[in-house]
N, C-alpha and C positions, 0 to 999 in steps of 0.2 A: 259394072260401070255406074250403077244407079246408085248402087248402095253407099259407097263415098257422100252422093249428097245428099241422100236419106237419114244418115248419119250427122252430116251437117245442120240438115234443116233441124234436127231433133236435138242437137247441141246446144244450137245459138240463141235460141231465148232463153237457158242456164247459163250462157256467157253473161249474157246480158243482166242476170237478176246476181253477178257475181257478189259474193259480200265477202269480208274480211274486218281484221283490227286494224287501226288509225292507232298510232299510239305520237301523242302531242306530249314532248318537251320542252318545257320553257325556263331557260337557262334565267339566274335570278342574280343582278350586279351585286358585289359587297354592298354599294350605298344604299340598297334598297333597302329600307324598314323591314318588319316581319307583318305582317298582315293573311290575309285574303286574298288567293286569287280567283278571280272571276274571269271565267272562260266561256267567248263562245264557239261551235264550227256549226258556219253555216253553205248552206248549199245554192243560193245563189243572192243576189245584188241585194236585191229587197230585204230579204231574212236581213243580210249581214247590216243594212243600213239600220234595223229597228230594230234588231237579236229575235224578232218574231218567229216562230220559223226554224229557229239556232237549236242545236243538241246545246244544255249549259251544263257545268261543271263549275263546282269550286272546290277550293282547298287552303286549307292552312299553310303556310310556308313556313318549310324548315328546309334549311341549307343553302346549296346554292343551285339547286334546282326543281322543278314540281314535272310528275309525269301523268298524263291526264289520259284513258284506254277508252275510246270507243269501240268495243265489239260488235259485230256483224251489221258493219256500213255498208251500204250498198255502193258500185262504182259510181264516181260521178265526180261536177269540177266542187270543190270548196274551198272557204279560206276559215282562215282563224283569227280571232283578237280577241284578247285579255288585258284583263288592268290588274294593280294591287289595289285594293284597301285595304288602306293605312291605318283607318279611322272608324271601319266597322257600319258605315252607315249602307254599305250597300249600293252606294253609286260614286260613280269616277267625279271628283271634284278637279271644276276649272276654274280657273279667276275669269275676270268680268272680259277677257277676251277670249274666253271658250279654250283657252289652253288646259290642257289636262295638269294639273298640282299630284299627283300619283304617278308611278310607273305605267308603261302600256308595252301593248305591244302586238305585233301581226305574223302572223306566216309569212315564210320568204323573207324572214327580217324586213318588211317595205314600211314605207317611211311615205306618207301623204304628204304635199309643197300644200302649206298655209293650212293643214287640216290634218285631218286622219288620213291612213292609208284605205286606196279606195278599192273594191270586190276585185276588180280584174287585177290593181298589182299585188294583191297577196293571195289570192287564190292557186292552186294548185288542183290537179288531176290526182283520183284515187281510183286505181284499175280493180279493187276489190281483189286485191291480194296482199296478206299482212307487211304494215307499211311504217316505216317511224319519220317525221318530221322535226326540228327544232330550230328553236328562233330564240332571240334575248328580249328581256323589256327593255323598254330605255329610259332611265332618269330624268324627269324633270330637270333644265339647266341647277334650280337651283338648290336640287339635291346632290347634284357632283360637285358644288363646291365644298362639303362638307368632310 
């Protein structure tokens, strides 16, 4: 009778220290330029607001999509956001009302009203068992008229 939960108690902090791959796709619109993408995942509010904190990734884009592997993530909630650079300078350019001029984009496809998308609506649960997510950037209005 004991041993069931002898067995248990000696499991569950290896439950708990679970890790696996995160494997991050981000689907790329025809209108988008070729550039940079800069990726972050991060693990909670704070990270995500400053990238402090953030696992980053970049890469070149070629096609119409980029796959970005974190191995051995430990469980826990995160979200994602990425932009393209266009222009190589290394940061997302906005015009004089903080609008992003670049592609972006979040986990859970989320969409921020008057801003970015914020920790809690793009974040997601990683049980730390090999896991793939994917989301799209989205176009500056005035690169989909092109």
């Amino acid at each position: 009778m004991h041993r069931p939960i002898a067995v248990f108690m000696y499991l569950f902090p290896l439950l708990l220290l679970a890790q696996g791959r995160l494997e991050v796709v981000v689907h790329i619109p025809e209108q988008a330029p070729s550039g940079t993408l800069h990726l972050a995942l991060c693990p909670n509010e704070d990270a995500f607001r400053i990238v402090e904190g953030c696992r980053i990734r970049e890469v070149v884009t070629k096609g119409d999509a980029a796959s970005f592997s974190f191995p051995d993530l430990p469980a826990g909630t995160y979200a994602v956001k990425v932009f393209l650079d266009m222009n190589g300078n290394g940061v997302l350019d906005k015009n004089e009302l903080g609008i992003p001029q670049e592609p972006v984009g979040f986990s859970n496809d989320a969409m921020g009203r008057m801003g970015p998308a914020s920790f809690k609506e793009a974040s997601f649960a990683f049980s730390g068992v090999d896991t793939a997510i994917a989301f799209t950037l989205r176009v500056p209005p005035r690169m989909e008229e092109r």
